[in-house]
N, C-alpha and C positions, 0 to 999 in steps of 0.2 A: 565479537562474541563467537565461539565455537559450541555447538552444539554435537549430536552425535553423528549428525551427517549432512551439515553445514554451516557455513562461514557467513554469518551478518554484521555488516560493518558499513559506517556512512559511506557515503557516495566519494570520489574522489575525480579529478579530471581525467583521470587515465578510464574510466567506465564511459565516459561520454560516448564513445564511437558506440557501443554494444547497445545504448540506449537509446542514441536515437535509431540506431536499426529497429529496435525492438518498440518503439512508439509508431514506428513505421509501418509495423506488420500485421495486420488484419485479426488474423487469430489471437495473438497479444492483446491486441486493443478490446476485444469481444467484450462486451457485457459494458461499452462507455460508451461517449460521445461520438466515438469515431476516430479514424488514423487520423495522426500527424505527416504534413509535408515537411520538407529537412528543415526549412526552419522554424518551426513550431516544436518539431521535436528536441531541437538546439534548444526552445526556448523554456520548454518540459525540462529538461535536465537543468539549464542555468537554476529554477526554482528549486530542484532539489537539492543543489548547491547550496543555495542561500539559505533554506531553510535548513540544512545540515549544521551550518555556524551559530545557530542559536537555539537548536531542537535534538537535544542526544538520542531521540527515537524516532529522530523524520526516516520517511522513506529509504532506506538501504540495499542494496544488492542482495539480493538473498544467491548465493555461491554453493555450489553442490563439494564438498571439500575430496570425494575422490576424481572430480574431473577438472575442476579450477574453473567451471563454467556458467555466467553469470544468467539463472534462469527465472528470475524476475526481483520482484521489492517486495519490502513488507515495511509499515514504518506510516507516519502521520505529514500531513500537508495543513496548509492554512486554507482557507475558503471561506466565503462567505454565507452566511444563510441567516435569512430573516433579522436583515441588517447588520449583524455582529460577524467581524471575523473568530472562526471558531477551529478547532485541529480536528480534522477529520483523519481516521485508520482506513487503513486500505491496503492492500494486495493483489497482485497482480503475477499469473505466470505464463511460462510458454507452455502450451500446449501436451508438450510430452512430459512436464514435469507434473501435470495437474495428477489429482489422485494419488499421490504417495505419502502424504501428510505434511510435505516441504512447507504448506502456506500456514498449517499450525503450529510446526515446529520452528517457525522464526518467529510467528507471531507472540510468541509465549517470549521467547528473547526478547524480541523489541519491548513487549510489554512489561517485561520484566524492568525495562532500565526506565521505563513510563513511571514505574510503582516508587522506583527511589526517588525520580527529580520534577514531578510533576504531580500538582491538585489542582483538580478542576474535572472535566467531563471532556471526554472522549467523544467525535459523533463516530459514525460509519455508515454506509448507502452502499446498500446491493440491489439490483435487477433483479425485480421480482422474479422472471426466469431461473435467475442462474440458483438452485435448488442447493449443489455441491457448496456454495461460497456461504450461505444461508448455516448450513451445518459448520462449518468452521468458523464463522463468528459468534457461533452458539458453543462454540468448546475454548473461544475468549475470553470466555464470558460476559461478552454484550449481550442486553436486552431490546427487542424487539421493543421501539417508539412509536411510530408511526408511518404512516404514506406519506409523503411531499413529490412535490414538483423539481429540479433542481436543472434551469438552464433548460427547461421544457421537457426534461428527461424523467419518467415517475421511476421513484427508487423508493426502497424501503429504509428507514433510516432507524440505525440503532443507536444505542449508547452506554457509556462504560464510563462510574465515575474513582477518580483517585483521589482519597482522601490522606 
């Protein structure tokens, strides 16, 4: 998918190296669990492998189209919560790309190909810090659910349903 000023597309092996660099790196990571060592990071990308083969809006590179440089994802993962595995939305950039509206302008792509091939509910979890990521799930248009727990981590947990 090309938008006005970038390029969202599944994951392919040739992105592996950029990703796990970029599950590597601290500032990337902010607002999660924590960095990945190289093989957890290996192991972060193999999932968005897989679930690229079965989910037309998993997780994607989000690609800045005048530099050709891959500055983070936008796109849905599986997970589990409160027993059921369920597609979680999420977003993730590097640091000098935050703030320019890159994480809302894919999200709309991605979500866009959500609308054609998919029914059912969307979740999403933000760090209740992170204020900026709060506002761009709110121009997703997910709604504010709830506080949970997740893996001992509190997030706030939204959701967005396609019917």
């Amino acid at each position: 998918m090309l938008t006005e000023r970038l390029e969202v597309r599944l994951p392919d092996e040739g992105d592996r190296s950029r990703f796990v660099e970029l599950f590597q790196y601290p500032a990337f990571m902010e607002f999660s669990a924590g960095v990945h060592d190289e093989a957890s990071a290996n192991a972060r990308f193999d999932a968005m492998l897989q679930t690229a083969e079965r989910v037309p809006f998993a997780k994607q590179p989000i690609i800045v189209r005048s530099s050709g440089e891959i500055v983070g994802y936008s796109g849905a993962a599986w997970f589990e919560f409160e027993g059921a595995m369920r597609l979680e939305f999420g977003y993730r950039l590097v640091p000098r790309a935050r703030g320019h509206g890159y994480a809302t302008e894919a999200g709309l792509a991605v979500l866009a190909v959500a609308s054609e091939s998919f029914r059912g509910e969307l979740l999403a979890m933000i760090d209740p810090r992170n204020l900026p990521s709060q506002g761009v799930i709110g121009k997703l248009d997910f709604e504010f659910w709830k506080i949970a727990d997740v893996d001992g981590y509190r997030v706030e947990r939204y959701r967005r349903s396609f019917s």
